[in-house]
Structure formats: structure tokens, C-alpha cells
N, C-alpha and C positions, 0 to 999 in steps of 0.2 A: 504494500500500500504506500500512498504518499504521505508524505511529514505534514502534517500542519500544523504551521505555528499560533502558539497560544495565543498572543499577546492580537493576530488577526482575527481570529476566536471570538476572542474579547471586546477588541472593538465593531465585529460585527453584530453580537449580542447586545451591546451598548447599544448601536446607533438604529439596530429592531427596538430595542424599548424606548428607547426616544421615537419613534416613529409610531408605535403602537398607544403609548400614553399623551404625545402630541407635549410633552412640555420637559424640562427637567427640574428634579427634584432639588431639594435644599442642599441637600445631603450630598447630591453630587457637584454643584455647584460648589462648595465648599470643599468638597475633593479636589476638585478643575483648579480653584484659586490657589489652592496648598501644594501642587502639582508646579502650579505658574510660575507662583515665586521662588521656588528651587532649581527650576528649570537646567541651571547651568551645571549644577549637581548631577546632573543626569546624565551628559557628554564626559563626564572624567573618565567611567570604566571604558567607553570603545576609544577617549585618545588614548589610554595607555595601553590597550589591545594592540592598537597601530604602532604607536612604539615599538613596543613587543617584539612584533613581526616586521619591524623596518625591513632587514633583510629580505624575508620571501617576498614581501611589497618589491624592492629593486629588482629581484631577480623576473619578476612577471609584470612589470609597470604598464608595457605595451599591450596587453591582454586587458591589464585591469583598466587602463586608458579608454581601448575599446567599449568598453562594458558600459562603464560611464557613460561614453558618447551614444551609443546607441540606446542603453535605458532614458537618458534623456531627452532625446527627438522622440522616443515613442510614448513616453509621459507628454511630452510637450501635444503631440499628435491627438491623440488619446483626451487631452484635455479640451483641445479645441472640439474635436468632432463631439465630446460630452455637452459646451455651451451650445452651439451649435443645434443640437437636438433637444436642449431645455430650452431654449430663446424660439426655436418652431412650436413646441409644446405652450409655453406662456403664451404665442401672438394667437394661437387659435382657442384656446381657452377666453380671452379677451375680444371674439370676434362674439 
């Protein structure tokens, strides 16, 4: 079988129950905000991953390069044709 990771799991679960209850709660609110203001806290453990692995980082840069460039022209792609199909959706709902 394939992996799935939690953490997309979880955000998929979140963002069905904001969807299903149409609002969010106190409670998460206050999670979101205590989440916010640490924020920077949260980027230590993967830079010091990268550290870590400076090395295999060097030795594979071109590959990882790659990866980069093209996950982001298909995120970018991806994004447009997503407004794109909500901005058709909003102008007939409005007709």
C-alpha cells in the first residue's frame, strides 16, 4: 500500500469539519493563534535536518534543483487553473 502522511490526514479532517460545521471553533482559533506566534519555532528541526545532510544535499543539488523547478511551475499551474475554475463557478452562481 501507499504511505500516507498524517499531518495531510489531519489537515484534510480539519478542513471537512470546517466545511461541515461552516464556522470554526474557539478552541481552534486559539490553537491557530498559539500555533502563529511560535511559528519560527517550527522551521528549526528541518534547518538543522539540512545541515545534517549538507553533504548528500551537494552531492545530488542538480536532481534536487530539478525537483524544485518543476514542483513549482506545477503548483504555480495547478493554482491558476484552480482560480480559474472558482472565478467560472462564482460568475454563474451570480448570473
Amino acid at each position: 500500500g501507499l504511505a500516507f502522511p498524517g499531518p495531510v490526514l489531519g489537515m484534510a479532517l480539519l478542513v471537512a469539519g470546517l466545511f461541515a460545521f461552516g464556522r470554526s471553533g474557539a478552541a481552534l482559533d486559539e490553537t491557530a493563534n498559539a500555533i502563529l506566534r511560535n511559528l519560527s519555532l517550527l522551521f528549526v528541526p528541518a534547518a538543522v535536518g539540512v545541515m545534517q545532510q549538507a553533504g548528500l544535499i551537494a552531492a545530488n543539488w542538480l536532481a534536487i534543483s530539478v525537483a524544485l523547478a518543476v514542483s513549482t511551475l506545477l503548483t504555480l499551474v495547478v493554482t491558476v487553473l484552480t482560480f480559474r475554475a472558482v472565478a467560472r463557478l462564482q460568475a454563474r452562481r451570480r448570473e
